[in-house]
py3Dmol code that shows the C-alpha trace and the ligand (Angstrom):
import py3Dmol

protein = """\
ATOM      1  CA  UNK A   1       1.348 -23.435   6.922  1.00  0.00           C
ATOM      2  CA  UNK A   2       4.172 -21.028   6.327  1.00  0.00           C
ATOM      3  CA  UNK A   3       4.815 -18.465   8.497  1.00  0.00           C
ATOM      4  CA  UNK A   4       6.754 -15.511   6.726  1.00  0.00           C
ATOM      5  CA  UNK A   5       7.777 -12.520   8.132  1.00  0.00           C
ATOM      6  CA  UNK A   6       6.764  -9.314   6.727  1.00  0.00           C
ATOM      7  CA  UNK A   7       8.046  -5.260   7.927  1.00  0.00           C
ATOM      8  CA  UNK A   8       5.903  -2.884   6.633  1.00  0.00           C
ATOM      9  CA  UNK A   9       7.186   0.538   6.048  1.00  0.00           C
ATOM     10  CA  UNK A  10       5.175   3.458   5.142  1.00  0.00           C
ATOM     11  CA  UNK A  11       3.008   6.761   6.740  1.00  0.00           C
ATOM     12  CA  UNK A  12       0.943   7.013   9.789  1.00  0.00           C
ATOM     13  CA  UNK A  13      -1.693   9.784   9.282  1.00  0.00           C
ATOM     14  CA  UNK A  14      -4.212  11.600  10.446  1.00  0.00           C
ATOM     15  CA  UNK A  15      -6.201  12.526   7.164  1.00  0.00           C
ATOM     16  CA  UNK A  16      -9.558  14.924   6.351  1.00  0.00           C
ATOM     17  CA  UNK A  17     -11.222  13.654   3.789  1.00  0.00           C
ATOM     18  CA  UNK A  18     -13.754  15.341   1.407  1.00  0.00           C
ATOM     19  CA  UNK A  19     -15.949  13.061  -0.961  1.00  0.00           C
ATOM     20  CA  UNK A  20     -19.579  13.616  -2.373  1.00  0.00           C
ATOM     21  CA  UNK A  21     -20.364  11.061   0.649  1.00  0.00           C
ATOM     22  CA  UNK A  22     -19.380  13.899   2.640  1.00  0.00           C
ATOM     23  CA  UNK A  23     -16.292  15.156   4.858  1.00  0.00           C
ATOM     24  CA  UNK A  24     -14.664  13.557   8.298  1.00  0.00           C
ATOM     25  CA  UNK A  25     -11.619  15.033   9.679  1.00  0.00           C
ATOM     26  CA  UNK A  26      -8.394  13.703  11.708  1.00  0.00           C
ATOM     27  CA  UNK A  27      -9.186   9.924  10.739  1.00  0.00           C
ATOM     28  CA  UNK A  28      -6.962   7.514  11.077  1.00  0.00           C
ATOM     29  CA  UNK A  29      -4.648   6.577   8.001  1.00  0.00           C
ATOM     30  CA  UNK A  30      -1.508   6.893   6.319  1.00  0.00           C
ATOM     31  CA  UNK A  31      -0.197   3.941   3.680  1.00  0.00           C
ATOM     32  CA  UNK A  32       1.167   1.619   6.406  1.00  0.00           C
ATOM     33  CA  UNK A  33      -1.875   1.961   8.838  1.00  0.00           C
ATOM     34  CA  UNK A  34      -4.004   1.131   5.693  1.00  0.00           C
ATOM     35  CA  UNK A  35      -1.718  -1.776   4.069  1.00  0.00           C
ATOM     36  CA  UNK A  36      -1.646  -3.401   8.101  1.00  0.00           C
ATOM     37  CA  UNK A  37      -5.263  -3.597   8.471  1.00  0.00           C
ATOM     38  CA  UNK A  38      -5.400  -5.567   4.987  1.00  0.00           C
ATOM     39  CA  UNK A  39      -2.181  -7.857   5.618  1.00  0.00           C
ATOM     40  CA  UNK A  40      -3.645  -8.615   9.603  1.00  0.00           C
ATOM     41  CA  UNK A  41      -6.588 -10.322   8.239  1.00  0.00           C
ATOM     42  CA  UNK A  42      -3.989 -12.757   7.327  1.00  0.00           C
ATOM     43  CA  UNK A  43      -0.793 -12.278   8.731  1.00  0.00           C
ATOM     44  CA  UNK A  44       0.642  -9.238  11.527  1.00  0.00           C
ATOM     45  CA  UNK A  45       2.611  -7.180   9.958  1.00  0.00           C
ATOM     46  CA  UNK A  46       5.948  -5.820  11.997  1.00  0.00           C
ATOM     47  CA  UNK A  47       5.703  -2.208  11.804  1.00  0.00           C
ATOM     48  CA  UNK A  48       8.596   0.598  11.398  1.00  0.00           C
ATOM     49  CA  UNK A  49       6.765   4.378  11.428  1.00  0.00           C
ATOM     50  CA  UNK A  50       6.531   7.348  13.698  1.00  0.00           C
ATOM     51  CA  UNK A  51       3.724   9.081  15.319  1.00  0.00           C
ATOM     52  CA  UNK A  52       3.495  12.446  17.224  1.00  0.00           C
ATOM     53  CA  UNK A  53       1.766  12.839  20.807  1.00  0.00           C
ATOM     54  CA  UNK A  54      -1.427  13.522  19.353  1.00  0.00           C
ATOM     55  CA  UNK A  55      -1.708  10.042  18.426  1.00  0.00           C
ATOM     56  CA  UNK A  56      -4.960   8.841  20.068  1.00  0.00           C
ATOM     57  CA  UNK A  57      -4.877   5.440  22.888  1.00  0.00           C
ATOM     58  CA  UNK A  58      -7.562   3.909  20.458  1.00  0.00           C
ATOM     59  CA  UNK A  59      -5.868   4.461  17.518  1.00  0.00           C
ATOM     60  CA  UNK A  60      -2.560   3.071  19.223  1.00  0.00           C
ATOM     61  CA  UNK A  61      -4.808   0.262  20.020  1.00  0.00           C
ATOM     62  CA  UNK A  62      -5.712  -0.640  16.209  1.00  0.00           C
ATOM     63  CA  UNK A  63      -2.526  -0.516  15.252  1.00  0.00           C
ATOM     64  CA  UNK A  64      -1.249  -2.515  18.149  1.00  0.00           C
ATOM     65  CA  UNK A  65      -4.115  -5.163  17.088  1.00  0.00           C
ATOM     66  CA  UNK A  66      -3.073  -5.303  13.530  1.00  0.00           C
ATOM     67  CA  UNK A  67       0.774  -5.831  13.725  1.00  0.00           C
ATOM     68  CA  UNK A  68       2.785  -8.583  15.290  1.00  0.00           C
ATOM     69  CA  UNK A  69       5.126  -5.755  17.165  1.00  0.00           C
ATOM     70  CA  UNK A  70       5.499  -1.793  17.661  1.00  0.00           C
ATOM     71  CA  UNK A  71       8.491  -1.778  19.010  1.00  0.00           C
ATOM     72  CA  UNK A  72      10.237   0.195  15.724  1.00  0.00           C
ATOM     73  CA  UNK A  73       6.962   2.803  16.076  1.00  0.00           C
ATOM     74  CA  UNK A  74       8.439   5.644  17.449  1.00  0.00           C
ATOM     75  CA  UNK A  75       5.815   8.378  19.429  1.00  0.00           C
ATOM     76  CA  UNK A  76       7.627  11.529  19.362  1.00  0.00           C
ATOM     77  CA  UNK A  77       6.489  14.861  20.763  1.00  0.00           C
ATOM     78  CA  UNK A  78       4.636  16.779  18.344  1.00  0.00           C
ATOM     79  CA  UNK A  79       2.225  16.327  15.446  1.00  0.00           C
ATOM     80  CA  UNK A  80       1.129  13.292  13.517  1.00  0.00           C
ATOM     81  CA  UNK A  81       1.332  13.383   9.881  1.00  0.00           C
ATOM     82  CA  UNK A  82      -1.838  14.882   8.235  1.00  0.00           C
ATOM     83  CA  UNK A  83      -3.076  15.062   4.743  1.00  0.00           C
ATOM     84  CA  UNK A  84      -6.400  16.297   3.213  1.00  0.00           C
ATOM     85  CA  UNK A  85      -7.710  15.179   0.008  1.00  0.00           C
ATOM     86  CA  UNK A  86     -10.870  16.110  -1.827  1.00  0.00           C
ATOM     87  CA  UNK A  87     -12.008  13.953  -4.117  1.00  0.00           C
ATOM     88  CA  UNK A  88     -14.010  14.596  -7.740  1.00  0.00           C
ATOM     89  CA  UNK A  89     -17.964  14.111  -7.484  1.00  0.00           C
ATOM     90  CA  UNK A  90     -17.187  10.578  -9.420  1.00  0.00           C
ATOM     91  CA  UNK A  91     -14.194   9.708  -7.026  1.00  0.00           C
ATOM     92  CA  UNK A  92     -11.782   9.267  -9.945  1.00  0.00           C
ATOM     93  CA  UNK A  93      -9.799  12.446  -9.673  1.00  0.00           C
ATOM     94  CA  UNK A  94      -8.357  13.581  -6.014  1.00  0.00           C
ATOM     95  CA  UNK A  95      -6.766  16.935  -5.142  1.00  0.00           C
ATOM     96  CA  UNK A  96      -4.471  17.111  -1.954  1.00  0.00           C
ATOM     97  CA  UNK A  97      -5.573  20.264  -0.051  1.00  0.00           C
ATOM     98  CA  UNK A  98      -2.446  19.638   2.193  1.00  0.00           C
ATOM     99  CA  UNK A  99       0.390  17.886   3.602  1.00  0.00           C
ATOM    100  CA  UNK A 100       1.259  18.452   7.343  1.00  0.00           C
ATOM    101  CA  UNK A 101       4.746  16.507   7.740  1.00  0.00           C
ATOM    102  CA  UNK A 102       4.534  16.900  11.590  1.00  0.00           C
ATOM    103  CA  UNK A 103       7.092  14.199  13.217  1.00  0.00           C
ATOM    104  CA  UNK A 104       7.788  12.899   9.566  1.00  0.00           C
ATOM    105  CA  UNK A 105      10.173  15.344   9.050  1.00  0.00           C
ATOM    106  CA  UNK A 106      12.928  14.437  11.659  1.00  0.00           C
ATOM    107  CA  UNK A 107      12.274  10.776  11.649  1.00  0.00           C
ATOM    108  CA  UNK A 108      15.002   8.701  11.244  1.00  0.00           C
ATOM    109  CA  UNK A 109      13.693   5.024  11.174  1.00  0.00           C
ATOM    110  CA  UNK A 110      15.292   2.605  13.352  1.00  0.00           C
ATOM    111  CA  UNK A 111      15.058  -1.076  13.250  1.00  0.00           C
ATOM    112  CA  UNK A 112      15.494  -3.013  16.230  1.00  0.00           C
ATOM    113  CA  UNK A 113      17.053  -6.538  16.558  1.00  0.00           C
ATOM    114  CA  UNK A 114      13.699  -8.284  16.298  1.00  0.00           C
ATOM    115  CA  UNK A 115      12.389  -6.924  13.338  1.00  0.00           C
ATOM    116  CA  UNK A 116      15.974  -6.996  11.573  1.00  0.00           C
ATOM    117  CA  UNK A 117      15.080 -10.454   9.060  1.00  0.00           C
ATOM    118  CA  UNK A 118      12.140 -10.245   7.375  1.00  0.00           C
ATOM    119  CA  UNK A 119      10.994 -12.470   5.119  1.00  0.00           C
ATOM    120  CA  UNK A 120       9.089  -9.822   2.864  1.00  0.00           C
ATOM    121  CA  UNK A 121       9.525  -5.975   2.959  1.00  0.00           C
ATOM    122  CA  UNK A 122       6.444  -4.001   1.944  1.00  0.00           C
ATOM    123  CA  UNK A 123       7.827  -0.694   1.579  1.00  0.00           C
ATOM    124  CA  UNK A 124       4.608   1.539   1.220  1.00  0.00           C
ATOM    125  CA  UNK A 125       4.130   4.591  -0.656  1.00  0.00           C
ATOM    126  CA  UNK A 126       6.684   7.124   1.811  1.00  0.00           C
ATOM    127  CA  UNK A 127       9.772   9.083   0.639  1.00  0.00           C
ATOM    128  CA  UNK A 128      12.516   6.651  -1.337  1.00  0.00           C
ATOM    129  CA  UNK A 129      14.733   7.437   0.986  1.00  0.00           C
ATOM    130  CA  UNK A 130      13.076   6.425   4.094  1.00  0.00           C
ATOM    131  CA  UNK A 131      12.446   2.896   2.079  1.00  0.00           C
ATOM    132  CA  UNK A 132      15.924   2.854   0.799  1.00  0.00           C
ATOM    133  CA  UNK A 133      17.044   3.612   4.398  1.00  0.00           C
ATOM    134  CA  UNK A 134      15.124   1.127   6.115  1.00  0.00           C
ATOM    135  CA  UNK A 135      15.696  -1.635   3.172  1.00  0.00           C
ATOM    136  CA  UNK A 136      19.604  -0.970   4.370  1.00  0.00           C
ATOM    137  CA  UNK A 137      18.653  -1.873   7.828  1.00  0.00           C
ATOM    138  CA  UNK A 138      17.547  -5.534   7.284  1.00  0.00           C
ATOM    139  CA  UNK A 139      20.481  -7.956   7.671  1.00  0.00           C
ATOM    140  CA  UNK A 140      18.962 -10.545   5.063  1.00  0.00           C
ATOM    141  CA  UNK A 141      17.645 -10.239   1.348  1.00  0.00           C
ATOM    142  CA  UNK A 142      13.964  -9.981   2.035  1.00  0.00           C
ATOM    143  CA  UNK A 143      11.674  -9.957  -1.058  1.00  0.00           C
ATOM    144  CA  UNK A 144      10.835  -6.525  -1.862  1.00  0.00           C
ATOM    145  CA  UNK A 145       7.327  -5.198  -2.973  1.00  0.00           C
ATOM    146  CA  UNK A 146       7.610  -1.985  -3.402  1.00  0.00           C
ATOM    147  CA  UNK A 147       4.600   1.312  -3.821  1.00  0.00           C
ATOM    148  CA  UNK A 148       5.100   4.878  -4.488  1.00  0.00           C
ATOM    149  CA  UNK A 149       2.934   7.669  -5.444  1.00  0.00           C
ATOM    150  CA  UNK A 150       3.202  11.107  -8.038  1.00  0.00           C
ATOM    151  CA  UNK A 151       4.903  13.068  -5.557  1.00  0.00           C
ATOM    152  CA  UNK A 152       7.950  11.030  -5.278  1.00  0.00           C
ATOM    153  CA  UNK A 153       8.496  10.477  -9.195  1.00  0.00           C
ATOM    154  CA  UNK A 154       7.932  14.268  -8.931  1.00  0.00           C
ATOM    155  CA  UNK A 155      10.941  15.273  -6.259  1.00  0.00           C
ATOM    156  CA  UNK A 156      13.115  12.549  -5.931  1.00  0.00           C
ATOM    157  CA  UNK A 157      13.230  10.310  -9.335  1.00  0.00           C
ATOM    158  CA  UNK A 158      16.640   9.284  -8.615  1.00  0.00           C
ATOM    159  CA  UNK A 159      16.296   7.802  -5.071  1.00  0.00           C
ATOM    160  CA  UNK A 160      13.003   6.373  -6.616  1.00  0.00           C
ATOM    161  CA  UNK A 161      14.951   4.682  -8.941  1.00  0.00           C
ATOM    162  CA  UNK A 162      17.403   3.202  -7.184  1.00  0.00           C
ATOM    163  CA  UNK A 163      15.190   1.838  -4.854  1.00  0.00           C
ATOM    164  CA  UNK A 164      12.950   0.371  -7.904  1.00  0.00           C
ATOM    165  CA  UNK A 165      16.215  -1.613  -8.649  1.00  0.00           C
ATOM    166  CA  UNK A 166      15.998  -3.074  -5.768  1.00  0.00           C
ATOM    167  CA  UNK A 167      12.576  -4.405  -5.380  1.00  0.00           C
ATOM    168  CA  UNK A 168      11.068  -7.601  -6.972  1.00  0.00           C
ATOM    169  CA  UNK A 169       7.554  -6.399  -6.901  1.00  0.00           C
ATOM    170  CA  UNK A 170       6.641  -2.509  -8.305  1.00  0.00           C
ATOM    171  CA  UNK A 171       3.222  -1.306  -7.881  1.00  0.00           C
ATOM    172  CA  UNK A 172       2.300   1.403  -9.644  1.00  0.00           C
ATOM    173  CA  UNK A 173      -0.790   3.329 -10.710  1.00  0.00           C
ATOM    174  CA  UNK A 174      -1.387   3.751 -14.414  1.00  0.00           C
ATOM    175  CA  UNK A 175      -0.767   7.636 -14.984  1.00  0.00           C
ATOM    176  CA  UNK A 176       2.801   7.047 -12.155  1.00  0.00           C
ATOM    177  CA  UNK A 177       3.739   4.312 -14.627  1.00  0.00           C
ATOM    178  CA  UNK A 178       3.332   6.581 -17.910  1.00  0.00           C
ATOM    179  CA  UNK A 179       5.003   9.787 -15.842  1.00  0.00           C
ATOM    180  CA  UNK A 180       7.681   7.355 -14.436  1.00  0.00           C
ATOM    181  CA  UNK A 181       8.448   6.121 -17.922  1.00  0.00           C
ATOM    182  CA  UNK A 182       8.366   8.667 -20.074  1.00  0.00           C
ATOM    183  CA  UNK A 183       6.780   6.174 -22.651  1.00  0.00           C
ATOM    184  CA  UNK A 184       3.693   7.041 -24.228  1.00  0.00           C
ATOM    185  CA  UNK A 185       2.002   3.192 -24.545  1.00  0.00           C
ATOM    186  CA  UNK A 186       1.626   0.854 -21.720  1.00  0.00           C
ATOM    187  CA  UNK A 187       4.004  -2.211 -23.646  1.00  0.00           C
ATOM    188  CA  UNK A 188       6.982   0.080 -23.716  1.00  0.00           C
ATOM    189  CA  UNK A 189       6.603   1.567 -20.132  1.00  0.00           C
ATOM    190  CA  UNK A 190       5.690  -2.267 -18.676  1.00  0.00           C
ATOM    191  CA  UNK A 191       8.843  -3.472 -20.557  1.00  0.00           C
ATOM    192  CA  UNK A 192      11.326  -0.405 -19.523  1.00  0.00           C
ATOM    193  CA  UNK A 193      10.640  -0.992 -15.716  1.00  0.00           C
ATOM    194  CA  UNK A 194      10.977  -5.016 -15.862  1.00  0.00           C
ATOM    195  CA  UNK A 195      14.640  -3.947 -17.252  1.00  0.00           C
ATOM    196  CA  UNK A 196      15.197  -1.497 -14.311  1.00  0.00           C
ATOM    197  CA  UNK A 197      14.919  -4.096 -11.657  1.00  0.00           C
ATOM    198  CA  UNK A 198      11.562  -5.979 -10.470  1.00  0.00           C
ATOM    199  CA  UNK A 199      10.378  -9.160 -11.864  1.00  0.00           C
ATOM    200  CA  UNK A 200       6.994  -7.880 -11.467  1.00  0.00           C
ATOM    201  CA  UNK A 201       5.106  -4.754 -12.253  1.00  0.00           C
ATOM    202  CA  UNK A 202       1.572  -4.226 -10.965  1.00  0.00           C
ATOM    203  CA  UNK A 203      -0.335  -1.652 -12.846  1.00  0.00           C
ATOM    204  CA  UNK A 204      -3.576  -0.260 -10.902  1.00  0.00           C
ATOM    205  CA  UNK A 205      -6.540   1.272 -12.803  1.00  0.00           C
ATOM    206  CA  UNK A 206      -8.373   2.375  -9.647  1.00  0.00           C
ATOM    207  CA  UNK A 207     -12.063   1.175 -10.772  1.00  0.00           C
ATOM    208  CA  UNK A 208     -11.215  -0.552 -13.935  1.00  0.00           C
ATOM    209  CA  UNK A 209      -9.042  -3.089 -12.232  1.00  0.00           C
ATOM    210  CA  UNK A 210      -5.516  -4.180 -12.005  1.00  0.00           C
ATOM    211  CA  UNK A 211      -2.732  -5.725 -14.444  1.00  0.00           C
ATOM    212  CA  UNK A 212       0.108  -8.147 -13.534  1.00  0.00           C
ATOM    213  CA  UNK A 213       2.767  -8.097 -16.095  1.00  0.00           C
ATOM    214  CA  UNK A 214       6.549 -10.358 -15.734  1.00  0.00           C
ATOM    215  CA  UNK A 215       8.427 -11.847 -18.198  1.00  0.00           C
ATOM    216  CA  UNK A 216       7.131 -15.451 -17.423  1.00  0.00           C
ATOM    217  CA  UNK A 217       2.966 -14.367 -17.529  1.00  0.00           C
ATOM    218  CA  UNK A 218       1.039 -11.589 -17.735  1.00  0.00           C
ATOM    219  CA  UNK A 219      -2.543 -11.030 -17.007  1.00  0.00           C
ATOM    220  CA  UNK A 220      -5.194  -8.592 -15.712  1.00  0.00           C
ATOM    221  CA  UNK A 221      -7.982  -9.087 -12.994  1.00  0.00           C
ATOM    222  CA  UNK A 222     -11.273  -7.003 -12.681  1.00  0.00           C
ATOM    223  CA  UNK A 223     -12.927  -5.276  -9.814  1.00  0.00           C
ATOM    224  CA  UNK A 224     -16.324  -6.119  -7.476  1.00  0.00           C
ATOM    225  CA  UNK A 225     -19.116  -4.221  -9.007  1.00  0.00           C
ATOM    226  CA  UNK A 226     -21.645  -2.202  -8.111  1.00  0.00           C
ATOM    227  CA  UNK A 227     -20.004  -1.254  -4.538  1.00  0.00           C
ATOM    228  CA  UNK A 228     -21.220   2.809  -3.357  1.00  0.00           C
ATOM    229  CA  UNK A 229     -17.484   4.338  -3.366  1.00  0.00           C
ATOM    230  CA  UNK A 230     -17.856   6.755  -0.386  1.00  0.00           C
ATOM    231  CA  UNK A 231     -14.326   6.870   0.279  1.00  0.00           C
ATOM    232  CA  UNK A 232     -11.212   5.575  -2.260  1.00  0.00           C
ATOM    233  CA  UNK A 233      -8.618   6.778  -0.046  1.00  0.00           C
ATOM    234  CA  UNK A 234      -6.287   4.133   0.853  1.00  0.00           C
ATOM    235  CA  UNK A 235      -7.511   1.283  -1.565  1.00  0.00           C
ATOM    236  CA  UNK A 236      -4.288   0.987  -3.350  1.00  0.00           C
ATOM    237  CA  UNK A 237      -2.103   0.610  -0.087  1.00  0.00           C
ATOM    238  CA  UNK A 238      -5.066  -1.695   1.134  1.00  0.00           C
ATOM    239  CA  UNK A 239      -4.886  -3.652  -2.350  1.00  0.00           C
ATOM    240  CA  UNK A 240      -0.860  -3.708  -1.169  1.00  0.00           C
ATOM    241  CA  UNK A 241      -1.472  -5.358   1.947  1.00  0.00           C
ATOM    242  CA  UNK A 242      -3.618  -7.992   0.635  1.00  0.00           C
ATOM    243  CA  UNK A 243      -1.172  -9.026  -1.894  1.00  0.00           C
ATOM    244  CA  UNK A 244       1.683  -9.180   0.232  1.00  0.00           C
ATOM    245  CA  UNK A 245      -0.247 -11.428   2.661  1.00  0.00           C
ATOM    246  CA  UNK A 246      -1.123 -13.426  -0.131  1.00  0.00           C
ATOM    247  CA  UNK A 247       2.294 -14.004  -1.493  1.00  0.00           C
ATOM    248  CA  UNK A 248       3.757 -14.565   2.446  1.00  0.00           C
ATOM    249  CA  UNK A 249       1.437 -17.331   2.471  1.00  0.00           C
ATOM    250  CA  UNK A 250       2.983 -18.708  -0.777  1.00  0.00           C
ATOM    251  CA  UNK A 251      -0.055 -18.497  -2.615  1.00  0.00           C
ATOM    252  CA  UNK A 252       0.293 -17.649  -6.154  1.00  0.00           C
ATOM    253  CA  UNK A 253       0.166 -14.248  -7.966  1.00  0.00           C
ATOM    254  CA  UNK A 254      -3.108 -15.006  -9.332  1.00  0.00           C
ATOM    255  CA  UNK A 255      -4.543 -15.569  -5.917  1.00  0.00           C
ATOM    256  CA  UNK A 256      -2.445 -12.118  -4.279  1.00  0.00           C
ATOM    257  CA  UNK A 257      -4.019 -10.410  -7.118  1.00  0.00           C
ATOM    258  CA  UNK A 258      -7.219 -11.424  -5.670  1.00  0.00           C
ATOM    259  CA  UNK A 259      -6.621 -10.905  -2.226  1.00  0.00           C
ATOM    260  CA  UNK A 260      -5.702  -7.162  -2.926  1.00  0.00           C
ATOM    261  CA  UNK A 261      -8.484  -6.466  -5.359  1.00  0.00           C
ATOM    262  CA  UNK A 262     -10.839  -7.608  -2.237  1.00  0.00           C
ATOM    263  CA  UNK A 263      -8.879  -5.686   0.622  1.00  0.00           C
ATOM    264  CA  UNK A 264      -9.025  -2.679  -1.666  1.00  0.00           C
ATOM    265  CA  UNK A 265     -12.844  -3.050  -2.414  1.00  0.00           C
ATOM    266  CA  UNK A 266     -13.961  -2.830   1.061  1.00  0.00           C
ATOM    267  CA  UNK A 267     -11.963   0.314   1.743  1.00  0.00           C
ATOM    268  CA  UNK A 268     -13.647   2.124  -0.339  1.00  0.00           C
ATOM    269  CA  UNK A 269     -17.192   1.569   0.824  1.00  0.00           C
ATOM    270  CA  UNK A 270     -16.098   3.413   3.883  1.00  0.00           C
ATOM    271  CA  UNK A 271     -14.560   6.285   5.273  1.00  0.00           C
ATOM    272  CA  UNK A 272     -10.913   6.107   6.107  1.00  0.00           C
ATOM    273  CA  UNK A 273     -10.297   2.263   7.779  1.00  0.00           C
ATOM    274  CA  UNK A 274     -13.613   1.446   8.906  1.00  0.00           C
ATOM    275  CA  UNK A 275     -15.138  -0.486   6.042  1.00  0.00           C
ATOM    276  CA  UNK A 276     -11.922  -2.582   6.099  1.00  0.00           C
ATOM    277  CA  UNK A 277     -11.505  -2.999  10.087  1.00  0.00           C
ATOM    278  CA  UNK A 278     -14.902  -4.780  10.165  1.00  0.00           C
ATOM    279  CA  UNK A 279     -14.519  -7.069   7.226  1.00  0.00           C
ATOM    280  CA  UNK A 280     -15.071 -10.416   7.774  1.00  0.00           C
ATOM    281  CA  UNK A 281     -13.120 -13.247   6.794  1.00  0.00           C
ATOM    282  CA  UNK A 282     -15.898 -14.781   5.459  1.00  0.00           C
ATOM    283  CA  UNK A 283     -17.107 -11.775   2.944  1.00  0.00           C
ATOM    284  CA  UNK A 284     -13.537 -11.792   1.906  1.00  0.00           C
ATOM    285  CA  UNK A 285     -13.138 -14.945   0.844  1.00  0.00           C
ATOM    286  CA  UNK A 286     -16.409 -14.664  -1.097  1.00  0.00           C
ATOM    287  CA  UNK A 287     -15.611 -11.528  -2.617  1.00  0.00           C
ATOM    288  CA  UNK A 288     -12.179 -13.589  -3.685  1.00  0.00           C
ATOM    289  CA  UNK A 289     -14.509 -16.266  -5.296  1.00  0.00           C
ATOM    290  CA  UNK A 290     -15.821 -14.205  -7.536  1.00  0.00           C
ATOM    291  CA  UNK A 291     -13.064 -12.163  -8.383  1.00  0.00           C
ATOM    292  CA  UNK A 292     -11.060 -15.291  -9.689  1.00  0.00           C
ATOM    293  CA  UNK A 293     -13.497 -15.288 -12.643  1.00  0.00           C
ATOM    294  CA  UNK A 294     -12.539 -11.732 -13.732  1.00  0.00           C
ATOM    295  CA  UNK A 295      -9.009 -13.153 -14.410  1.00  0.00           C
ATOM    296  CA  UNK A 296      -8.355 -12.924 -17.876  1.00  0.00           C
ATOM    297  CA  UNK A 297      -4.637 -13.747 -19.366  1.00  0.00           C
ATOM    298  CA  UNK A 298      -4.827 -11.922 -22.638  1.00  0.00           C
ATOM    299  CA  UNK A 299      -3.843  -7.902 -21.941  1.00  0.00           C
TER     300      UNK A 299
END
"""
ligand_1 = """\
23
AMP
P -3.896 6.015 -1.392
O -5.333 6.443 -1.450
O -3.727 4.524 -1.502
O -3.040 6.792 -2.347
O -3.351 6.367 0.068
C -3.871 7.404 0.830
C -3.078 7.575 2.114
O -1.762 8.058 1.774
C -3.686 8.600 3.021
O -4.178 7.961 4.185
C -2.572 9.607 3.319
O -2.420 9.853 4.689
C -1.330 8.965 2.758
N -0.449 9.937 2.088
C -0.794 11.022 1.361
N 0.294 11.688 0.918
C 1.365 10.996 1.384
C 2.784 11.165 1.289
N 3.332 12.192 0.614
N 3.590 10.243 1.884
C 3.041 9.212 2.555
N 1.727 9.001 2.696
C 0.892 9.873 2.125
"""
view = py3Dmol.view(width=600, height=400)
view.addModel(protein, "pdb")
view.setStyle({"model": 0}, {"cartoon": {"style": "trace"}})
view.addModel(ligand_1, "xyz")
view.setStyle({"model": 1}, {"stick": {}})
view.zoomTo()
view.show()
């Protein structure tokens, strides 16, 4: 059994969440919290993130259960990130009602000693240059899978793209990958970002499935059907986490493609993490089982 390392990088929230499933406020989320719950079915995570002093004891305790270490999560006075998001009555479109930076916007990451050599870096969706300061920090050449969101290719495009070159693994949703691009087909976009840097670009489709595309295989993988979607925040950073545990493991892309599509399809039968907290190992390795069958190598 291998046992990789992986740091995990990305937001700690507090999110209010409107769906046609109805509306919860101040749960726990944020990119890393979702992507550690996935990877800790698998593997613990080390953590680097910051939190205010409204951070709850329970919700200190599910993130201290998911990761291998907090020592590089830093609780500073003040508030905890917060974002709302309403989503369309078919859950395919969301709106952000707001974004509360709170601590985020004096943190200055800090890795310690221990946390310094990771094997794998997932640098979850977060301002590029938080991930291109933290990527600076690690004393080896981890592998690098790398997630971003809108916002980013919005407002900072360049640090974006320098920290694109750095990373072996992009994942991308499909309208990100056509903005980030500027191409108007998916061949020409998929091709431009292999040249920029990663090996590997993952394309998301939300409920249609994902596509893995490289220079030595592509191929595209479907989705569990007929699930009630009460609550799609989070599935791509949960599809993240799966993946990376998958590929720490030293399984093959095939089988991290798997792994993420089934992390991400029990966070959305939820609200925020609980759908994914309670999923047993069992369900997830059935829900794998069938998903290998929706791999198809012709895109
Ligand atoms: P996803 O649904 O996979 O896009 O991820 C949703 C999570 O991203 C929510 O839990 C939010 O707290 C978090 N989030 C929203 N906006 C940002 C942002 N600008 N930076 C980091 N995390 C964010």
């Amino acid at each position: 059994m291998n046992h990789s390392s992986i740091l995990l990088l990305g937001s700690i929230a507090l999110d209010t969440i409107e769906t046609s499933h109805g509306k919860h406020e101040h749960l726990l989320g944020g990119s890393a919290t979702y992507a550690a719950l996935a990877l800790s079915k698998f593997l613990k995570p080390k953590i680097v993130g910051i939190v205010g002093s409204d951070f709850s004891k329970g919700n200190l305790k599910i993130l201290e259960d998911s990761c291998d270490n907090l020592q590089d999560l830093q609780i500073r006075e003040g508030s905890t990130f917060r974002w709302g998001g309403k989503y369309s009555e078919s859950g395919d479109e969301r709106e952000t009602l707001f974004t509360d930076l709170g601590v985020f916007e004096n943190f200055t990451p800090h890795l310690s000693s221990f946390n310094k050599n990771p094997d794998y870096i997932f640098l979850a969706n977060i301002s590029p240059d938080l991930q291109l300061n933290v990527l600076s920090q690690c004393e080896n050449k981890p592998f690098v899978i790398l997630d971003t969101m809108n916002l980013w290719i919005d407002i900072a495009k360049n640090d974006l793209l320098y920290v694109i070159k750095k990373s072996d693994i992009l994942l991308i949703n499909e309208s990100e990958l056509m903005q980030l691009s500027e191409k108007r087909n998916f061949a020409e976009a998929a091709s431009d970002v292999l040249k920029w840097g990663p090996r590997t670009l993952i394309v998301k489709y939300g409920s249609k499935g994902a596509v893995c595309y490289s220079n030595e295989k592509s191929f595209s993988i479907g989705v569990i059907q007929d699930l009630v979607v009460k609550d799609p925040t989070g599935a791509g950073d949960s599809f993240g986490g799966g993946l990376v545990s998958a590929l720490a493991e030293g399984l093959s892309m095939e089988q991290a493609m798997i792994r993420g599509t089934a992390m991400a399809s029990f966070c959305i039968e939820n609200f925020g993490i609980n759908a994914i907290l309670n999923a047993e190992k069992s369900e997830i390795e059935t829900r794998c089982s069938y998903l290998l069958n929706t791999i198809k190598y012709k895109v």
